[in-house]
C-alpha positions as CSV (number, residue, x, y, z in Angstrom):
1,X,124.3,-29.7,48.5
2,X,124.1,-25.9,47.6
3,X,120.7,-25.0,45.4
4,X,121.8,-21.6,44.1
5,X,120.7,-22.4,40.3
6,X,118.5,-24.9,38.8
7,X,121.0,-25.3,36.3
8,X,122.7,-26.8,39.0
9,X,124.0,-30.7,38.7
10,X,123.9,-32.7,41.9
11,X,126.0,-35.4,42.8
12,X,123.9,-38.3,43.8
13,X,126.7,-40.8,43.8
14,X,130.0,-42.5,42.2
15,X,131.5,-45.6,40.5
16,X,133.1,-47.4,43.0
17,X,135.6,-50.2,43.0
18,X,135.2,-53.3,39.9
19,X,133.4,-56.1,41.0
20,X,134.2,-59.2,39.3
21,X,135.6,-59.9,36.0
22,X,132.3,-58.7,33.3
23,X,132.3,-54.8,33.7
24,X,130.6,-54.3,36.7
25,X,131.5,-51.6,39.8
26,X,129.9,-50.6,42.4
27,X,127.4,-48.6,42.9
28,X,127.8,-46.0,45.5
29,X,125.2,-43.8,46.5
30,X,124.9,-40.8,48.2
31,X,121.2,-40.7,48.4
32,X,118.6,-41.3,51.8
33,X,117.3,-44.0,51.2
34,X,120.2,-45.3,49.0
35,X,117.5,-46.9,46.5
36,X,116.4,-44.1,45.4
37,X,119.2,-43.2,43.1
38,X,118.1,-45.8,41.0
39,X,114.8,-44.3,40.4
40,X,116.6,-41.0,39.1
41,X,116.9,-40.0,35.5
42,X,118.5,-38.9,33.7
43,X,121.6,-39.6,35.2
44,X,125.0,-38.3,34.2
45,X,128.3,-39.1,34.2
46,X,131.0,-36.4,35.2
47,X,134.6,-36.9,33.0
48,X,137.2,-35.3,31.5
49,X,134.7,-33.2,29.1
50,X,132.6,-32.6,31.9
51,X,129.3,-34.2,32.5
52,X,127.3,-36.5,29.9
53,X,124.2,-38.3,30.0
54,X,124.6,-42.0,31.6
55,X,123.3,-43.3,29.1
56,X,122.9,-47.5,28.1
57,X,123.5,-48.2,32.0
58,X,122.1,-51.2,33.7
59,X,121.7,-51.7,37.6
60,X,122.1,-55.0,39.4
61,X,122.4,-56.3,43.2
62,X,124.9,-58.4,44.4
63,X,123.3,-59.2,48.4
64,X,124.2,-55.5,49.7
65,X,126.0,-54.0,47.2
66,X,124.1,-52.1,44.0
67,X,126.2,-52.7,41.1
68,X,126.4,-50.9,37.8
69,X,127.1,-51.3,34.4
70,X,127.9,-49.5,30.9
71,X,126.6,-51.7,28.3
72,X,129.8,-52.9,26.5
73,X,131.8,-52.9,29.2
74,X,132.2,-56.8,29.4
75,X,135.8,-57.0,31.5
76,X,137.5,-55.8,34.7
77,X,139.9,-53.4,33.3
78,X,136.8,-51.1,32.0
79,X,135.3,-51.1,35.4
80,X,138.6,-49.7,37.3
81,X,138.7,-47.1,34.8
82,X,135.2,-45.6,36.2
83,X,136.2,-46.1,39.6
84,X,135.8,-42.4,41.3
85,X,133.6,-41.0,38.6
86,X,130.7,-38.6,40.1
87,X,127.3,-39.4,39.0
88,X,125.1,-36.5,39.0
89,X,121.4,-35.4,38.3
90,X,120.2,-31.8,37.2
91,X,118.5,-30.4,40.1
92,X,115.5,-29.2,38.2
93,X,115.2,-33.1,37.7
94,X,115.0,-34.0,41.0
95,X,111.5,-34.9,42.0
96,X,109.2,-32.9,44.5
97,X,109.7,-33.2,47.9
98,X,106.5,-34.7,50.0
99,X,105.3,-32.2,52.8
100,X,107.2,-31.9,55.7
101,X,110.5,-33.2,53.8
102,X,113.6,-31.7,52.9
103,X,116.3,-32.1,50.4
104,X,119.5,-31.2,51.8
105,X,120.4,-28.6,49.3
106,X,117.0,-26.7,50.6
107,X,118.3,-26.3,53.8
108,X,121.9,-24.8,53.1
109,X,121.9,-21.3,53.3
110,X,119.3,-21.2,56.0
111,X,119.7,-18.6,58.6
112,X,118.9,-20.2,62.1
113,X,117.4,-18.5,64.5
114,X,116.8,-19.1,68.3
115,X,113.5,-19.8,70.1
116,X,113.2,-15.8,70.9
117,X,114.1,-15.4,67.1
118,X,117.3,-14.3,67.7
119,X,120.2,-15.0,64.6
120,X,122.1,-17.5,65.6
121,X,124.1,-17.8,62.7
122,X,124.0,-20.0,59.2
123,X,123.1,-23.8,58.0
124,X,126.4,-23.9,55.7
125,X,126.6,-27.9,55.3
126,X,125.2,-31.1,56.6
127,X,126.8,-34.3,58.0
128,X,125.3,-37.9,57.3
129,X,125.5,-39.8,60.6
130,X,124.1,-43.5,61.4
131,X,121.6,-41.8,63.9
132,X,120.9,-39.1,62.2
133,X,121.7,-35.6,59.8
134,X,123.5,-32.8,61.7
135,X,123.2,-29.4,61.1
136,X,126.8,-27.4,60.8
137,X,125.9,-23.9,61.6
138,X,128.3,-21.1,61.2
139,X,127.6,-18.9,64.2
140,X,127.2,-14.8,63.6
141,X,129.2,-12.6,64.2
142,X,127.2,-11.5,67.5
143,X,127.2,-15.1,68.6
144,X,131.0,-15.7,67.8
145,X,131.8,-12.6,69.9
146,X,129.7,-13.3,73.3
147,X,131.0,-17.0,72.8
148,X,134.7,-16.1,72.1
149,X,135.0,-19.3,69.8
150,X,135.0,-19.2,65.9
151,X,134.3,-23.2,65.5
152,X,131.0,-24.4,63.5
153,X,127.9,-25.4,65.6
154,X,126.7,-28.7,65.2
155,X,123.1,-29.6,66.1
156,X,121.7,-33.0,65.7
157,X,118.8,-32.6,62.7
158,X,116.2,-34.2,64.9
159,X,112.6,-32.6,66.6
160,X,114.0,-31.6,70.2
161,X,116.6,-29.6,68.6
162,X,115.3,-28.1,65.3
163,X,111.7,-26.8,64.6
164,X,109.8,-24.8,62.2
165,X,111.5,-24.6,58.5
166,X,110.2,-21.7,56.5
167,X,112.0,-22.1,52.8
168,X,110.1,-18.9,51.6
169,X,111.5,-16.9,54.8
170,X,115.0,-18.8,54.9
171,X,115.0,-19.6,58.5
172,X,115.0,-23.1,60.6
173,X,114.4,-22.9,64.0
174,X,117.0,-24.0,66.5
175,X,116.9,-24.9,70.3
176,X,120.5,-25.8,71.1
177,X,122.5,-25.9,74.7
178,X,125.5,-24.4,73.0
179,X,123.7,-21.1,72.3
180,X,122.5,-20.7,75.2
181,X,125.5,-18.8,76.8
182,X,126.4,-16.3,73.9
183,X,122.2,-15.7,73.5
184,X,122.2,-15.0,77.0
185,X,125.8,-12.8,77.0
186,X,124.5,-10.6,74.1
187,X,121.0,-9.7,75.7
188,X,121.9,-6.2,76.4
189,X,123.7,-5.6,73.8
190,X,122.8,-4.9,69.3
191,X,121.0,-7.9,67.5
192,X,121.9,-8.5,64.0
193,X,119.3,-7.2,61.5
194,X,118.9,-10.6,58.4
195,X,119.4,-7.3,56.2
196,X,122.7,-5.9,57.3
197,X,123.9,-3.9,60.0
198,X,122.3,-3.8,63.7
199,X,119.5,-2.9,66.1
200,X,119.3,-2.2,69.3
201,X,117.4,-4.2,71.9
């Protein structure tokens, strides 16, 4: 999720299908671990006004599903009407990070760079996988040229690929097999300066 303004509401789930006959849906969410959202507040609601606080909500369990409910809502025909709705959190609500931890919007925009320090291109999403995150890196210009493709890079989000993550800086580190070629292909060549333009090597 993109951090560009602390103003900045993130979706940390959505009301999913009803679930039985007294109000209830179900809870999906979009958080690692899942639990978490429910530890989140305040919560909003995103509808046709935009968002709103979530407010008079209750949580339940129903063996692995989290359920949710609007107090009044006491039939089915209110639940399917939710069904879809974001639910969001500011992100200056969000609570700090322990050390060595990430939220996922921290690490979008991240220019990744190569063991020698080279720019290998941009952190412009993340994939949720059962094994792990994945990086998708958008590669430079330089590294789209000497690699002649114009795909996203994708780099499992794990210690033998990634290392050092410098926030203040805006760089991750990244040791990746598919780089390899177009590093190697542009060694004689201009290097991309992080502030525009090009120096030699």
């Amino acid at each position: 999720m993109p951090a560009d303004s602390k103003d900045q509401t993130l979706i940390v789930g959505r009301f999913g299908a009803a679930h039985g006959i007294r109000g209830w849906s179900v809870l999906i969410s979009l958080t690692d671990p899942r639990d978490n959202l429910l530890s989140y507040a305040p919560l909003l609601i995103n509808g046709p006004d935009g968002w709103r606080p979530m407010a008079d909500v209750e949580f339940s369990r129903k063996g692995e599903k989290l359920l949710v409910r609007f107090a009044g809502n006491t039939d089915r025909t209110q639940a399917e009407a939710l069904r879809g709705r974001e639910i969001g959190l500011a992100a200056a609500d969000l609570p700090a990070a322990e050390a060595d931890e990430f939220y996922w919007r921290d690490l979008i925009g991240l220019r990744a760079q190569g063991p020698d320090g080279r720019v290998l291109g941009d952190v412009v999403d993340l994939l949720d996988t059962a094994a792990h995150a994945v990086l998708v890196i958008r590669p430079s210009m330089q590294v789209r040229e000497a690699s002649g493709t114009d795909g996203d890079v994708l780099v499992p989000f794990v210690e033998d690929f990634t290392g050092a993550i410098d926030l203040n800086a805006g760089t991750i580190d990244v040791d990746w097999p598919e780089f390899d070629d177009a590093v190697e292909g542009s060694a004689g060549g201009s290097v991309e300066d992080p502030a525009g333009g090009s120096v030699e090597n």
